[in-house]
C-alpha positions in Angstrom: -3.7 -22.3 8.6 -5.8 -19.8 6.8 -5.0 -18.2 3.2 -5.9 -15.1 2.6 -6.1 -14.4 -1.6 -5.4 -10.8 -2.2 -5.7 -8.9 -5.7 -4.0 -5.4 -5.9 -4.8 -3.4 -8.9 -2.5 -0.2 -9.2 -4.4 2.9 -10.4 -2.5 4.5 -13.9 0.7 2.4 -12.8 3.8 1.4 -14.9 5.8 -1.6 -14.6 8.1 -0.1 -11.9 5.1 0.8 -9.9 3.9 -3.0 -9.9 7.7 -3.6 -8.8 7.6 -1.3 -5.9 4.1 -2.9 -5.2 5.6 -6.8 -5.3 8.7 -5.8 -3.2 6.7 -4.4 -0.7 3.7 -7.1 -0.8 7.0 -9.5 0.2 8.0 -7.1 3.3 4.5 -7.8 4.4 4.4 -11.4 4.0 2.1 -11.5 0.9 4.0 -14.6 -1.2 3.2 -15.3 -5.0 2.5 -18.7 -5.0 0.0 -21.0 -4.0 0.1 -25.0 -3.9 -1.5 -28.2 -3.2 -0.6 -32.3 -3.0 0.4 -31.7 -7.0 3.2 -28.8 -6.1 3.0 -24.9 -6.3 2.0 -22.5 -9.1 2.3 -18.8 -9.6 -0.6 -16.5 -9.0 -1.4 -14.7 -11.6 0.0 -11.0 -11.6 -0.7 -8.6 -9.3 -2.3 -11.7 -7.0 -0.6 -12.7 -3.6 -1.1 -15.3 -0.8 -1.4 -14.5 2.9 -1.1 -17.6 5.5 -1.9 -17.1 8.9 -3.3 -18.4 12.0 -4.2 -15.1 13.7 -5.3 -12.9 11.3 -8.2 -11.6 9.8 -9.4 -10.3 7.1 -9.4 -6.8 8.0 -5.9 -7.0 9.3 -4.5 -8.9 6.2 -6.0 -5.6 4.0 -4.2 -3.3 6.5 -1.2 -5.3 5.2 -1.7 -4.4 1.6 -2.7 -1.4 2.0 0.2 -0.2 3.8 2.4 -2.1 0.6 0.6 -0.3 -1.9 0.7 2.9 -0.5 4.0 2.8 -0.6 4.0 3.4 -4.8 2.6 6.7 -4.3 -0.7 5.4 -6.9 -4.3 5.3 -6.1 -5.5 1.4 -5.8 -8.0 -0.8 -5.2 -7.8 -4.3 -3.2 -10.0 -7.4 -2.9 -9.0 -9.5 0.0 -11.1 -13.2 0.1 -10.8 -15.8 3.2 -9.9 -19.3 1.1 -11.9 -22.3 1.8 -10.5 -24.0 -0.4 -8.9 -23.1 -4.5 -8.8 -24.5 -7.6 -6.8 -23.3 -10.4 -6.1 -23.9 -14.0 -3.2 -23.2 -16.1 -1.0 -21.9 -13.8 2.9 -21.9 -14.3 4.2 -24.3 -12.1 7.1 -23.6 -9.6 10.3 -25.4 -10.7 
């Protein structure tokens, strides 16, 4: 399986913007976590998750795109292929 980290950065957004932007993220299949043999931890904000075995990364931005369009705010997206994270810090799922 491929992960796909995605960062979505809402353009002059509130708090119920970033809402409308996780809740649609989940529709898509982003998810907030990320794990390993230790357990899972939560991304930090505004940072989702994307496993898959068919896509790409130029359909897993279509995905977000279409989420964050759907807050009616300008945004910008960064979409990387993992091989592989680390992390440090992170709050671990209970």
């Amino acid at each position: 399986m491929t992960e796909f980290i995605t960062r979505v950065e809402l353009n002059n957004a509130n708090s119920e913007n970033y809402l409308t932007l996780h809740e649609e993220m989940r529709k898509e299949g982003f998810i907030k976590t990320i794990g390993d043999s230790s357990g899972n931890y939560y991304l930090p904000d505004a940072t989702y998750n994307y496993i898959s075995d068919t896509l790409n990364k130029s359909a897993v931005i279509q995905k977000a795109k279409k989420a964050a369009s759907k807050t009616n705010k300008s945004y910008k997206i960064l979409v990387t292929k993992s091989a592989g994270s680390t992390w440090y810090n992170l709050d671990k799922v209970k």
